[in-house]
C-alpha positions in Angstrom: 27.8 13.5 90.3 24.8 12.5 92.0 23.1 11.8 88.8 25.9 9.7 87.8 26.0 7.8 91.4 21.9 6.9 90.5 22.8 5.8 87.3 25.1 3.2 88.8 22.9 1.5 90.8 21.1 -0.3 88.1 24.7 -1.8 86.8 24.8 -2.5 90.5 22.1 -4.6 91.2 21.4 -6.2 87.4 25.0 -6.7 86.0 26.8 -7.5 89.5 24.3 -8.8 92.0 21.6 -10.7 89.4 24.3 -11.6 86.9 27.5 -12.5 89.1 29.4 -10.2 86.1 33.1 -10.0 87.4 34.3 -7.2 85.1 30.9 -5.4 85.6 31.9 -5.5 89.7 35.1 -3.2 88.7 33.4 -0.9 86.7 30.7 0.0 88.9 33.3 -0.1 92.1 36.1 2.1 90.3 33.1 4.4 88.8 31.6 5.2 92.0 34.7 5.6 93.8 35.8 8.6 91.0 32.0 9.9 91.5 33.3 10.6 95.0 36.6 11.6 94.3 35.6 14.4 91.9 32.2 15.2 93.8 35.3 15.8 97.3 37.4 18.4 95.0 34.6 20.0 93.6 32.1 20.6 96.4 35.9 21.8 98.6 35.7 24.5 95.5 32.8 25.5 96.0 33.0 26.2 99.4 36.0 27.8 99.0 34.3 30.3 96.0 31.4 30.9 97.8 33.4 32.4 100.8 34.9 34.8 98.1 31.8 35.6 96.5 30.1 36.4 100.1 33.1 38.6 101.3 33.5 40.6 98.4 29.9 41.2 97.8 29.7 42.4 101.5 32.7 44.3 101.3 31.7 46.3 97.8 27.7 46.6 99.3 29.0 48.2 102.7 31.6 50.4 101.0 28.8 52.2 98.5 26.2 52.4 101.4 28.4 54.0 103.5 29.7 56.4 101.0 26.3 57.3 99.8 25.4 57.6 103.4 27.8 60.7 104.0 26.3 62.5 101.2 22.8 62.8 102.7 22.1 66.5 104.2 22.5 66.7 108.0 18.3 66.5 108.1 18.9 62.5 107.5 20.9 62.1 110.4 18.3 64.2 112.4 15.8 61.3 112.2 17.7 58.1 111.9 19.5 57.4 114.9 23.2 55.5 114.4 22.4 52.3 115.7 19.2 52.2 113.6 22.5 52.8 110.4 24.6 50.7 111.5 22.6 47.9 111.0 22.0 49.1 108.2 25.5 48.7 107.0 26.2 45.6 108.9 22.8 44.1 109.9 20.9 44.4 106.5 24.1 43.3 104.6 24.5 40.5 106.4 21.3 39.3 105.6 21.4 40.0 102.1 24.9 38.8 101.9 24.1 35.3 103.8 21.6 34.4 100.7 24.3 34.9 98.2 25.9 31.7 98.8 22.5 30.1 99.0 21.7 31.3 95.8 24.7 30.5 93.9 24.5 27.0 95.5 21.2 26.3 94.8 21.6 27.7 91.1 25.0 26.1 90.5 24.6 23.0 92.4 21.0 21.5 93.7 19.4 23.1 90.8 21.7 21.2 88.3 21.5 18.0 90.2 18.0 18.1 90.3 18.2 18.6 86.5 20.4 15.9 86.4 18.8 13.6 89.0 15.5 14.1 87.3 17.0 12.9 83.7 17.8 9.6 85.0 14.0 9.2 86.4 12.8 10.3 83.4 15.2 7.5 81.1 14.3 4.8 83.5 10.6 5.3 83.5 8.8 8.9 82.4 5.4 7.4 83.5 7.2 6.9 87.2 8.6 10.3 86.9 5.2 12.2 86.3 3.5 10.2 89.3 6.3 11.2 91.6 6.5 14.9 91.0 2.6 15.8 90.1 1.8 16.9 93.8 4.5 20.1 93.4 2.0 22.0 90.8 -0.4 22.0 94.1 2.5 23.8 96.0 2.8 27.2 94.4 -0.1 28.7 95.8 0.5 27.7 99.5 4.1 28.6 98.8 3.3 32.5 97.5 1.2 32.9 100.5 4.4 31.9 103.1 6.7 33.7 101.4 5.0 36.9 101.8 4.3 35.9 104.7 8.1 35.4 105.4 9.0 38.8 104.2 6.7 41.0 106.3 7.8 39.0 109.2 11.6 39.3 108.7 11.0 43.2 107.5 9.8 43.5 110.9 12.8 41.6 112.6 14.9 44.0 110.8 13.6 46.9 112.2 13.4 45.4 115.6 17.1 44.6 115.4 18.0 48.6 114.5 16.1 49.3 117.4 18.3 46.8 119.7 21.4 47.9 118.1 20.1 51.9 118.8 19.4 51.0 122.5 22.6 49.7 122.8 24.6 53.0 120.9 22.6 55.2 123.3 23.5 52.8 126.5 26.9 52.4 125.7 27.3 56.3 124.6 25.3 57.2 128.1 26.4 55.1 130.3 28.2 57.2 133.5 24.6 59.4 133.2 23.2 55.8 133.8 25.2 55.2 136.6 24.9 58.8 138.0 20.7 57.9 137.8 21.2 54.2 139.2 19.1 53.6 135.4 20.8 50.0 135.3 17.7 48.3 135.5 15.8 50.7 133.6 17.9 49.9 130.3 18.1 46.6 131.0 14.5 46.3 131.4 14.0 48.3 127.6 16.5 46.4 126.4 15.2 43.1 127.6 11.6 44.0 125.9 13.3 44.6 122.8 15.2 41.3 122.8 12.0 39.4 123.4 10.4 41.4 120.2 13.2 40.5 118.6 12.9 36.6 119.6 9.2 36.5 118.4 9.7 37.9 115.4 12.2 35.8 114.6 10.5 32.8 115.2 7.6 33.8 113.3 10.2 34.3 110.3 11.7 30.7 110.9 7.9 29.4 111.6 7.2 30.4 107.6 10.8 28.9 106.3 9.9 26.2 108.4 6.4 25.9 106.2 8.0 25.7 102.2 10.3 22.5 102.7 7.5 20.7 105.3 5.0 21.4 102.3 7.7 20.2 99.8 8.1 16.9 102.2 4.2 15.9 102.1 4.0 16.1 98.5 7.3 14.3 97.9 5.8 11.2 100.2 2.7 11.5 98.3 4.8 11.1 95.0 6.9 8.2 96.1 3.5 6.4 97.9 1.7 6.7 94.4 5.3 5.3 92.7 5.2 2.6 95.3 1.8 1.4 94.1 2.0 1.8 90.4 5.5 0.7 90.1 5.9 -1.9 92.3 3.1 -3.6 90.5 4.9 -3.4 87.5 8.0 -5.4 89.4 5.4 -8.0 90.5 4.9 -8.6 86.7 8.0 -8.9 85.6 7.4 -5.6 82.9 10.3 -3.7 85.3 13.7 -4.9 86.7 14.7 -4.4 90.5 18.2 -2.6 89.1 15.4 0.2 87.3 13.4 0.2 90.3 16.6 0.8 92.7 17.6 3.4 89.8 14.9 5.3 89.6 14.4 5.2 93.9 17.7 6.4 94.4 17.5 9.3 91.7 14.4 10.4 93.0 15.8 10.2 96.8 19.1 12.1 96.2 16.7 14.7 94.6 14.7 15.4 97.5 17.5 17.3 99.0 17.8 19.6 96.7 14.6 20.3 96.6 14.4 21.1 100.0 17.1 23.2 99.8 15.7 25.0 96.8 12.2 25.3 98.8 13.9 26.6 101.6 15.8 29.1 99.6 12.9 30.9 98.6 12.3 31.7 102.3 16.2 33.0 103.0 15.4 35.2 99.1 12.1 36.9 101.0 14.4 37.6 104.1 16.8 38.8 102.2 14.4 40.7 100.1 12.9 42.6 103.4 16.8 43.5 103.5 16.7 44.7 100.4 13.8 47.2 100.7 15.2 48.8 103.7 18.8 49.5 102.3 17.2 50.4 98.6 15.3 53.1 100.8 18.4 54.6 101.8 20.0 54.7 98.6 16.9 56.1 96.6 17.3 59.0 99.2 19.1 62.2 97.0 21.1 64.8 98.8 19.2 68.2 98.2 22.3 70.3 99.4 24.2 70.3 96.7 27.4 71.8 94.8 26.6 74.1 91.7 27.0 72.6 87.8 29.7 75.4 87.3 30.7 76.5 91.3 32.5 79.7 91.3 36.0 79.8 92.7 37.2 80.1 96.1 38.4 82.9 97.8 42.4 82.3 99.5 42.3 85.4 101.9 40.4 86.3 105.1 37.2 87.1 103.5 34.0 89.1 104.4 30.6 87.2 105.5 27.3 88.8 105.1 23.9 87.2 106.5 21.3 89.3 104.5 17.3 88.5 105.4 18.4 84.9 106.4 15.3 82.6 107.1 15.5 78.9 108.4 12.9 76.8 109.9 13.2 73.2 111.7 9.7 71.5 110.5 7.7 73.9 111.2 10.3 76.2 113.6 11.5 79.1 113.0 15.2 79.4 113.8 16.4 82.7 111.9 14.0 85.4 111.5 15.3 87.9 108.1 18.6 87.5 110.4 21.7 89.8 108.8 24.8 91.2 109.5 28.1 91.7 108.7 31.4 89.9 110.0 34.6 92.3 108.7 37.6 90.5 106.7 40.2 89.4 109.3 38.3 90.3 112.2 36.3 88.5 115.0 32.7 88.4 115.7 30.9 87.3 118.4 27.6 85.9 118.5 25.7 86.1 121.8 22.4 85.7 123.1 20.1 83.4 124.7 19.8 79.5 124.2 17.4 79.2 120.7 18.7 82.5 119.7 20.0 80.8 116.5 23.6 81.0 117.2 24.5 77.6 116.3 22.2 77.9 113.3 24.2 80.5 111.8 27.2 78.2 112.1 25.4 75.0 109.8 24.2 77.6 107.1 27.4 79.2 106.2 29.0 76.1 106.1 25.3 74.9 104.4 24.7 72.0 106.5 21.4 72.8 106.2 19.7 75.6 103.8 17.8 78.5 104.4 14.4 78.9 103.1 15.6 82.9 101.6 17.9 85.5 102.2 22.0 85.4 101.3 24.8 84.4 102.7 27.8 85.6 100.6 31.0 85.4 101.5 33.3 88.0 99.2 30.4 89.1 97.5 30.0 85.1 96.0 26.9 83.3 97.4 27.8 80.3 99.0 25.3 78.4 97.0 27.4 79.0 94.1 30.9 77.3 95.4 31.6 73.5 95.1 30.5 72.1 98.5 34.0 70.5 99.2 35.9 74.3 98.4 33.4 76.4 100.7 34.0 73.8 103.6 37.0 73.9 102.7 37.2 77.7 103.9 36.4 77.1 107.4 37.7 75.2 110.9 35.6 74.4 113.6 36.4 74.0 117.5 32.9 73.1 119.1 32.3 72.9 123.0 32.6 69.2 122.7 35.6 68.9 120.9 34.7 65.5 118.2 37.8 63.3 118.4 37.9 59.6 117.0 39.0 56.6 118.8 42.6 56.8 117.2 46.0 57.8 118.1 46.6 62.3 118.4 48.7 62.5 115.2 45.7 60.8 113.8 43.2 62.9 114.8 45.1 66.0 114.3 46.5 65.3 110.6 43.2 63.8 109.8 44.5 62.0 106.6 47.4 64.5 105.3 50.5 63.5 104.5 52.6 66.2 103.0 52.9 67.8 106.6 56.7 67.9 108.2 57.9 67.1 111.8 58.6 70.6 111.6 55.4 72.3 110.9 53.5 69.7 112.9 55.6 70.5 116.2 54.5 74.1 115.1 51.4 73.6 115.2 51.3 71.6 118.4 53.6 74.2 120.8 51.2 77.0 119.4 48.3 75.0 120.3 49.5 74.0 124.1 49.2 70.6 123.1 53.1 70.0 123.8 52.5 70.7 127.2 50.3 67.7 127.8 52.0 65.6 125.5 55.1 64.2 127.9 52.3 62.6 130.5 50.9 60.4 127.7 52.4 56.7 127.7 53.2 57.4 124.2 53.2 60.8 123.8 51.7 62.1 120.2 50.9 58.3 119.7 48.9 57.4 122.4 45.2 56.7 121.8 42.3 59.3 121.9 40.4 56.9 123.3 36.8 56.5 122.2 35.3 60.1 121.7 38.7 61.2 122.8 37.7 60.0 126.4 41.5 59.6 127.2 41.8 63.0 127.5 40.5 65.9 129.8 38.2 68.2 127.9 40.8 71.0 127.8 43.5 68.7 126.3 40.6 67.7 123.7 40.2 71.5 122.7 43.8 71.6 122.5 43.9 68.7 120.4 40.9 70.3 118.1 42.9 73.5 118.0 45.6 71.7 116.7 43.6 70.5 113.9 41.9 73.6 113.0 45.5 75.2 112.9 46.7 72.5 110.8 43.8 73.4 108.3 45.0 76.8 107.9 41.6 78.1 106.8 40.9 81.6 106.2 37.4 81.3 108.3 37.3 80.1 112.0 34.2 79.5 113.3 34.1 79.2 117.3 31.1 77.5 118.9 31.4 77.5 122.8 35.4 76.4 123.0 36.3 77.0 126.5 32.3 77.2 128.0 33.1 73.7 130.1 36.9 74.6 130.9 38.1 75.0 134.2 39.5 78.7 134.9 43.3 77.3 134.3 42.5 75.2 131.2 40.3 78.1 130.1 43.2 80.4 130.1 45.4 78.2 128.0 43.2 77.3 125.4 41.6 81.3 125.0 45.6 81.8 124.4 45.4 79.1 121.8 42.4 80.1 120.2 44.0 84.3 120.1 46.7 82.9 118.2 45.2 81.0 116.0 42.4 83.7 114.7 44.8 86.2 114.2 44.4 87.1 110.6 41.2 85.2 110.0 37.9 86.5 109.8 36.7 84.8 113.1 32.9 84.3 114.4 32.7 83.0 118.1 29.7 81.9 119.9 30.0 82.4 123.7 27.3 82.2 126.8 30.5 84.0 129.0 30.2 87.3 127.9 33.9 87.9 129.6 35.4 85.8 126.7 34.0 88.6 123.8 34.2 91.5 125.3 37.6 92.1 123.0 35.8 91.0 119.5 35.9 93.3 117.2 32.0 93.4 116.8 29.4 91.5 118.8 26.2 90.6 117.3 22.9 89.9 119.4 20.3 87.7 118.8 17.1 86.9 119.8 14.7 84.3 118.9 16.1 84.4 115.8 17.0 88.2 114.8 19.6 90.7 115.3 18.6 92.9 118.1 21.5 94.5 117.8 25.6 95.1 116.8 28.2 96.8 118.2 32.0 96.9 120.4 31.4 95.5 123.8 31.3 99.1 125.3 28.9 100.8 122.8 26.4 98.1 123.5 27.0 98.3 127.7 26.5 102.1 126.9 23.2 101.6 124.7 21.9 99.3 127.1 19.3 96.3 126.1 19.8 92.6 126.1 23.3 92.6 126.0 23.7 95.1 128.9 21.2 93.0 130.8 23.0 90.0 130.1 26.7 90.8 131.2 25.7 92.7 134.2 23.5 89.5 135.1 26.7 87.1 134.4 28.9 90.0 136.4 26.8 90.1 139.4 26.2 86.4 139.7 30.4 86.0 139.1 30.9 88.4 142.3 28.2 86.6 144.2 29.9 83.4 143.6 33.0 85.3 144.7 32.3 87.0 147.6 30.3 83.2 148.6 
């Protein structure tokens, strides 16, 4: 359409203004006012398709990120922190995302005008033409160097920005210690440096978009000045009509637009591209922990679990030292032992969160290397000290997706779990909000609410990391009920600091940087003496001093 429009204007200056032609007046008024009807329909269109293209494209790119995301081992998570992901996800995207429509545009629109726009300077005059455009050849070089420029620059922004959005998750996720440490000003103060950052990086980004269509703007007026003189002496002599002259001028003009735009799009493509690199080396990561080519199947019944010569290191910790033992089908072992002993460790390789470096784990005599990923997870529930509840209502958090569980069997599950007691002081009962993090709730009602779940699961393995260590003595009592009930015919493994809570296991296992220093019944190890002894008389005497205080 614009090319069209410049092609009028000769009609429009030799046929109706220098001949006085009646029926050319009509044509030109009718054919411009169509030019602007269609160029109105077409360019609401392509608004309206480039919306689509940008939200889809975004939707489809933050849908496979985040599902490759989850598949990374636990190690990925260890040493990216989430705000630093999250804009990833949303940041990075967004960034990408925003030059889609650009790209389209320029493609499907300047580029084809300029096409277009450029044909009409070419009929009128190719001479003209050649002495308008021949400072752009003189461009490239200068424009290389800004645009990698540009993307080291906006590579940096990007990075700055996960940092903001990181200071913010940690601020937000920490804010009563903030309060408790009067830290207001503190995190303000980091925040406020990273902001600045962000603010000259950003402007040293804009400073090289800035660069391309300023560059693009000199030679263009260096074009048109050398048009001027060559051209206009050609008017003087009579060799060139005004109509060509206005032609060709107004071609030309319309076209410097879209050049601009296309010079600036190479800028918005290099921030883009520093986009680009960072999410490309998230997805070129590979899980390592992964499910077997032919996995064995799953066991259905309270199984055995044997740690044989089990090493682990952090880096370049060592976490489990050749650490074994046996927890008995059905049956419930405790872990205990100092903080660093390895406890938790345990815990992340049977469920292979993270792998050992040798040794076995075998759970009914099957390696748990050898089962699909998604079957041996599927043998265990979890109820950690901080109970991990999402910021939705209890049914959701406690059905976690299922859908072919009754009324019935959920108000089971919840009267066995305590969680009915609590239930009538919520505004709406089982559909009342968590809260973010569950922080609607007290922590024993979260446990509850955890316990709930894990009876829901119905897993054969129940793996019990600190439950009731923060509980009141009330709350404490209640959920220890809970958590009998629901490890009664499951092969159990409890990590507790309060010996008092073990002392009924079956068989307690005690660790010690790393090793078992020993296993037995809760009175066979008081009687053999050693750490254990020398921890529960420490906890006992310290429980009657705070007593008789």
């Amino acid at each position: 359409m614009l090319a069209l429009l410049s092609r009028m204007v000769q009609p429009m200056f030799d046929d109706v203004f220098a001949a006085a032609d009646d029926s050319a007046l009509y044509f030109v008024a009718f054919g411009i006012l169509a030019i602007f009807i269609v160029r109105a329909i077409t360019s609401a269109g392509q608004r309206l398709l480039m919306t689509l293209v940008v939200q889809l494209t975004s939707a489809s790119m933050r849908k496979h990120l985040l599902r490759h995301m989850m598949t990374l081992d636990s190690g990925f998570y260890q040493i990216h922190p989430p705000g630093q992901l999250i804009e990833r996800v949303q940041g990075d995207v967004t960034s990408i995302n925003s030059v889609w429509s650009s790209i389209v545009t320029a493609l499907g629109r300047d580029l084809i005008s300029l096409i277009g726009l450029f044909g009409v300077a070419l009929w009128i005059d190719w001479r003209w033409t050649l002495i308008a455009i021949i400072g752009i050849p003189l461009l490239v070089l200068p424009s290389l160097l800004v645009q990698a420029y540009i993307r080291r620059r906006a590579r940096n922004a990007r990075e700055i920005a996960g940092r903001v959005s990181t200071r913010l998750d940690e601020v937000f996720h920490g804010i009563n210690p903030i309060k408790l440490n009067a830290l207001e000003n503190y995190q303000a103060d980091r925040y406020d440096g990273l902001i600045k950052e962000g603010v000259t990086a950003n402007m040293r980004t804009a400073t090289g978009q800035a660069a391309v269509p300023a560059l693009i703007d000199i030679m263009t007026g260096l074009g048109f000045f050398g048009v001027m003189i060559y051209g206009g002496a050609e008017i003087i002599s009579g060799e060139k009509t005004n109509g060509q002259f206005m032609a060709f001028f107004t071609s030309m003009s319309l076209a410097f637009d879209p050049l601009r735009r296309l010079g600036q799009m190479s800028g918005q493509w290099q921030m883009a591209a520093a986009s680009v690199e960072r999410l490309q080396e998230v997805l070129n990561l590979k899980p390592t922990i992964l499910s077997p080519p032919q996995p064995k199947e799953i066991v259905t019944r309270s199984p055995e679990i044997i740690l044989d010569q089990v090493e682990m290191n952090y880096g370049e910790l060592p976490v489990l030292r050749g650490t074994g033992f046996t927890a008995k089908a059905g049956k419930t072992t405790a872990l205990v032992g100092a903080s660093g002993a390895g406890k938790s460790t345990i815990f992340n390789v049977l469920t292979r969160l993270v792998e050992p470096s040798s040794g076995a784990i075998t759970i009914d005599g099957t390696e748990t290397k050898n089962f699909a990923l998604s079957d041996l997870r599927g043998l265990f529930s979890v109820v950690n000290q901080d109970a991990a509840l999402f910021d939705e209502t209890l049914r959701d958090n406690i059905l976690l997706g299922r859908e072919d569980i009754s009324e019935d069997h959920l108000k089971s599950v919840l009267d066995a779990a305590h969680v009915s007691d609590f239930l009538p002081m919520l505004p709406d009962g089982l559909d009342s909000p968590a809260g973010p993090r569950g922080s609607n709730l007290s922590g024993g009602q979260r446990q509850r609410v955890a316990i709930a779940r894990a009876l829901l699961r119905d897993t054969p393995i129940l793996l019990l990391d600190e439950a009731t260590s923060a509980l009141d003595t009330k709350s404490e009592a209640i959920v220890q009920a809970a958590l009998e009930q629901l490890s009664t015919g499951r092969t159990t493994l409890v990590i507790a600091h309060r010996l008092s809570t073990v002392r009924n296991a079956d068989s307690i296992v005690v660790m010690d940087h790393g090793r078992v220093v020993d296993q037995g019944t809760h009175d066979e190890l008081l009687e053999r003496g050693g750490i254990y002894a020398d921890l529960y008389n420490l906890q006992f005497s310290q429980s009657e001093g705070g007593d008789n205080d």
